[in-house]
BABA-974333 format. One record per residue: residue in three letters; x, y, z of N, C-alpha, C in turn. Coordinates in pm, whole numbers, padded with zeros to 5 digits, always signed. Layout:
% residues N
alaXYZXYZXYZ ...
% end
This chain:
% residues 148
unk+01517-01763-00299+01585-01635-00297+01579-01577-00155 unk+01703-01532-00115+01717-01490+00012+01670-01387-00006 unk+01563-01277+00078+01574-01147+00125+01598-01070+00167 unk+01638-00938+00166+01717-00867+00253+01639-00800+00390 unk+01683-00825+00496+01624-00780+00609+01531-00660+00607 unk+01596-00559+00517+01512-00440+00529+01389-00477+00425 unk+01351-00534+00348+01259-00622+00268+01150-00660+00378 unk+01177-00743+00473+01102-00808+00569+01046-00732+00688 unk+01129-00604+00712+01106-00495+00833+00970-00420+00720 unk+00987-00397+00579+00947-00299+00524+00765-00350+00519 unk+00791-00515+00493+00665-00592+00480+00623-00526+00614 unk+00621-00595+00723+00602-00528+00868+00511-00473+00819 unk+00599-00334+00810+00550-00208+00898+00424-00187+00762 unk+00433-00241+00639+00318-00253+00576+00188-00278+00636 unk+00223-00369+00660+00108-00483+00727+00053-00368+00867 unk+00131-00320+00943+00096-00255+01084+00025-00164+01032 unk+00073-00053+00888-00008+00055+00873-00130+00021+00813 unk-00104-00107+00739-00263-00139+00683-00362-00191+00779 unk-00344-00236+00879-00412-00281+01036-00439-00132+01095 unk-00362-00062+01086-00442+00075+01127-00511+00146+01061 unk-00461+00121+00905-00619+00177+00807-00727+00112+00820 unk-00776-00025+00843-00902-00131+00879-00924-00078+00997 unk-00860-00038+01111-00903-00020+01213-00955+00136+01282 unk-00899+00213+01176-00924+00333+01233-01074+00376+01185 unk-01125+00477+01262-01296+00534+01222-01286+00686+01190 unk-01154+00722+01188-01121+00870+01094-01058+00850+00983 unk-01146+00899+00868-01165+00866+00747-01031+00944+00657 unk-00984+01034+00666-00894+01074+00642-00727+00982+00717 unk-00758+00940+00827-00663+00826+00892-00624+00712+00803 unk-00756+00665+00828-00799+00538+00701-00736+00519+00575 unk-00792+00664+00469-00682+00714+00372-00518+00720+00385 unk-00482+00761+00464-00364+00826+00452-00309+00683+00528 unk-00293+00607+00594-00246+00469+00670-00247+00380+00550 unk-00384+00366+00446-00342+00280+00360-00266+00298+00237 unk-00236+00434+00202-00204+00507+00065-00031+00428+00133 unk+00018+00499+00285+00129+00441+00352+00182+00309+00357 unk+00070+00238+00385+00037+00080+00366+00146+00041+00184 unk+00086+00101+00135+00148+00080-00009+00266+00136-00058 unk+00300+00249+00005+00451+00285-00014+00530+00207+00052 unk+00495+00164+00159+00564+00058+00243+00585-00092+00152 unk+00500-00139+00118+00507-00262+00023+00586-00221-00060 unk+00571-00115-00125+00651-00087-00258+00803-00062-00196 unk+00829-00009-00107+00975-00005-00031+01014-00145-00015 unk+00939-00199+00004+00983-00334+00036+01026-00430-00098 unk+00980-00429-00197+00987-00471-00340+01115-00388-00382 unk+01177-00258-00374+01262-00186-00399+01392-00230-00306 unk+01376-00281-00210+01491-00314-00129+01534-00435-00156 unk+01456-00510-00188+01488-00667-00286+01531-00646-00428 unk+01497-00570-00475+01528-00570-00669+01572-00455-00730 unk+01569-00308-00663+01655-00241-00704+01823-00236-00677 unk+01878-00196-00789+02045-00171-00777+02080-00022-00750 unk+02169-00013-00713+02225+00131-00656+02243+00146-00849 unk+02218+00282-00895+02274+00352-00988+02418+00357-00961 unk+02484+00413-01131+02593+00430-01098+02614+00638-01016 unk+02764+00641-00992+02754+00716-00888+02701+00876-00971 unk+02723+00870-01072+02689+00999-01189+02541+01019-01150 unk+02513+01172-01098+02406+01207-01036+02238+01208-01143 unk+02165+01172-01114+02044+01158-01177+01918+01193-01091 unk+01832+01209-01223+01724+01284-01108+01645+01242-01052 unk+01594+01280-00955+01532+01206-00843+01389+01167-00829 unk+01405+01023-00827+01221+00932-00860+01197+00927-00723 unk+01026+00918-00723+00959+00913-00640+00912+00720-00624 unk+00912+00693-00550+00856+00544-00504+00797+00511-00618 unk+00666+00583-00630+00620+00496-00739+00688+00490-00912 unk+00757+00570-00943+00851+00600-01073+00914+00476-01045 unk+00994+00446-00948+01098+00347-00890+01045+00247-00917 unk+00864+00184-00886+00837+00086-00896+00818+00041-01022 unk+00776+00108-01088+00746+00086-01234+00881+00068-01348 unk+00969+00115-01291+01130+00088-01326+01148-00081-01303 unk+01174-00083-01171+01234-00241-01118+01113-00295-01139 unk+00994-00278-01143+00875-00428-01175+00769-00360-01267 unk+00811-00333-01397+00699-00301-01542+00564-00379-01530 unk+00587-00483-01443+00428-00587-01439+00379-00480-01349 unk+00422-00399-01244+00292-00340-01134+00305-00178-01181 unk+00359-00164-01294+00335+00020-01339+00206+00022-01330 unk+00062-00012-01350-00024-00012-01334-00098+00043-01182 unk-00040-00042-01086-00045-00003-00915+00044+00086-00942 unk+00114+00147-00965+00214+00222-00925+00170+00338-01005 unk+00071+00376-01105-00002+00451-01121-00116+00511-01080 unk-00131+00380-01019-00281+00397-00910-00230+00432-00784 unk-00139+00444-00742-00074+00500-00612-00066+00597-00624 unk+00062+00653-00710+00071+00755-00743-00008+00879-00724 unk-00136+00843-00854-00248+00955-00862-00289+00961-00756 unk-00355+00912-00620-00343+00913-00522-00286+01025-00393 unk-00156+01034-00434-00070+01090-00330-00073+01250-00278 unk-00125+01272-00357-00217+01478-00320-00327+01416-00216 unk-00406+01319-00248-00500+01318-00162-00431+01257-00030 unk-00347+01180-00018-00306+01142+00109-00241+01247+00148 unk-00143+01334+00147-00098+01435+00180-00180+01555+00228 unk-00322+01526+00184-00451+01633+00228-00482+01584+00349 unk-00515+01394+00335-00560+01348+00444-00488+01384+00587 unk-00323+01371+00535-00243+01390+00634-00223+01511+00689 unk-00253+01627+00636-00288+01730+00692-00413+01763+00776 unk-00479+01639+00778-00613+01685+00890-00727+01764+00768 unk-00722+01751+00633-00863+01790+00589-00966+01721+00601 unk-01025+01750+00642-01186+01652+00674-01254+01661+00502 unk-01282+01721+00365-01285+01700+00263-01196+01663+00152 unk-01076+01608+00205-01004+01543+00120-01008+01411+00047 unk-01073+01349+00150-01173+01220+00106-01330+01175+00143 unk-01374+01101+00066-01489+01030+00125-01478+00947+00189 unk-01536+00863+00257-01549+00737+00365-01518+00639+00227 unk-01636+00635+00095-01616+00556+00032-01437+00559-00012 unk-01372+00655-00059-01222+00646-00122-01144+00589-00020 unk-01194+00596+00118-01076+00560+00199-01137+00418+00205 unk-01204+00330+00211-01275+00197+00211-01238+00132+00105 unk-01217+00211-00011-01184+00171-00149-00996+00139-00162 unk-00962+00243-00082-00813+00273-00077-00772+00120+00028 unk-00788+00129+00112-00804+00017+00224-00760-00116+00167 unk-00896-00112+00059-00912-00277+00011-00792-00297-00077 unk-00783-00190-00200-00663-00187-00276-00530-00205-00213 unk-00530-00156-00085-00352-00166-00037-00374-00289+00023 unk-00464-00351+00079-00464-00511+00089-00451-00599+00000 unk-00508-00582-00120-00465-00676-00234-00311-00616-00291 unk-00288-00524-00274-00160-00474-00326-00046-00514-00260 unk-00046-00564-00094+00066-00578-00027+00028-00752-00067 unk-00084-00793-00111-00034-00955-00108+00033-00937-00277 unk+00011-00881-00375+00039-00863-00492+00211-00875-00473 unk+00282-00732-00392+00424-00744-00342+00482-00880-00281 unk+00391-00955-00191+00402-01022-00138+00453-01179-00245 unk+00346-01225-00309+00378-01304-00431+00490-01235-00552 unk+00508-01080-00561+00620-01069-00641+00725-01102-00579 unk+00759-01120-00425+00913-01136-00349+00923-01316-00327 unk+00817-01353-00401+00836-01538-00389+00774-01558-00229 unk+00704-01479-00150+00626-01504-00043+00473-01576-00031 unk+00413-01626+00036+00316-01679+00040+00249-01527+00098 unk+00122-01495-00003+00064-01374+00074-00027-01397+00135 unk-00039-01296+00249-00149-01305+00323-00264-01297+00297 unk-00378-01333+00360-00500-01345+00311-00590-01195+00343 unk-00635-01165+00252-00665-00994+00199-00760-01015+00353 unk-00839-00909+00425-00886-00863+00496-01035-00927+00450 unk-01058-00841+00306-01212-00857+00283-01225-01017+00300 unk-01125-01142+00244-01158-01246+00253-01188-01249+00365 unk-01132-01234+00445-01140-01256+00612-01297-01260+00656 unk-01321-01172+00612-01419-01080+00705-01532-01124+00646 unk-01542-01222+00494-01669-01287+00434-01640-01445+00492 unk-01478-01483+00521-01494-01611+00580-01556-01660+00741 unk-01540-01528+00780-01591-01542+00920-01726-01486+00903 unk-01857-01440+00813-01937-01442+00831-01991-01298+00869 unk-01869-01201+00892-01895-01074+00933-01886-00944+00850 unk-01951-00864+00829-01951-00752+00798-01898-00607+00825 unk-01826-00507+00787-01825-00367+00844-01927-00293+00858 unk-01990-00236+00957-02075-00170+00973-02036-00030+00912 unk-02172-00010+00841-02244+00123+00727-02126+00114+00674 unk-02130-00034+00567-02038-00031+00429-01897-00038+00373 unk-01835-00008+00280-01720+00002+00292-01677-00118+00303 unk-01528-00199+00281-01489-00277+00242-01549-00401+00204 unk-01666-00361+00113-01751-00484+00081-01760-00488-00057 unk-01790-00600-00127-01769-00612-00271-01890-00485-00323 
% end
């Protein structure tokens, strides 16, 4: 199955924001890059398998509504995103109690298994999650967080 370009830009910029949630050390960053991380995947799954409605006006879904429409197997993630999205919108406002270190470490790992999850729904070979990474090379995150 061919993909549509914006499918493959959308993976991207997945992948870039989830490299800046692993990489960043502001915890609210962290949060809010990977919650992004996953709307991005999910844009990307939506640009491959959704159809334009017809032109008769209807009301207006949010990403994750959308996902759970075009792929009933990930309503599940797409519930877990969802509930989510107050807190990224806190993060993104600069609250320093909108999250813990642990939710954003937790959030992190989830949008890594979630973009390879998208990844195997578009017939792609997915990438290899982070945490694997980081137990195949022998290394750890310092004080915690993305560890089983």
């Amino acid at each position: 199955m061919l993909l549509p370009a914006t499918t493959h830009s959308y993976l991207a910029r997945a992948a870039e924001s989830l490299t800046e949630a692993i990489t960043s050390t502001d915890v609210p960053s962290r949060y809010a890059c990977a919650h992004v991380s996953a709307l991005r995947a999910t844009a990307a799954l939506l640009a491959a398998r959704a159809h334009p409605s017809p032109a008769r006006r209807k009301v207006q879904k949010n990403a994750w509504v959308l996902l759970a429409d075009v792929a009933p197997e990930l309503s599940e993630w797409a519930a877990f995103f969802a509930s989510g999205a107050a807190k990224r919108a806190a993060a993104e406002a600069g609250s320093r109690r909108a999250v813990t270190a642990r939710e954003a470490d937790d959030l992190v790992r989830d949008a890594d298994r979630f973009l390879a999850v998208i990844e195997i729904a578009l017939g792609l070979a997915p990438h290899v999650p982070y945490e694997e990474q980081l137990f195949a090379g022998g290394s750890s995150r310092v004080g915690g967080g993305l560890s089983a």
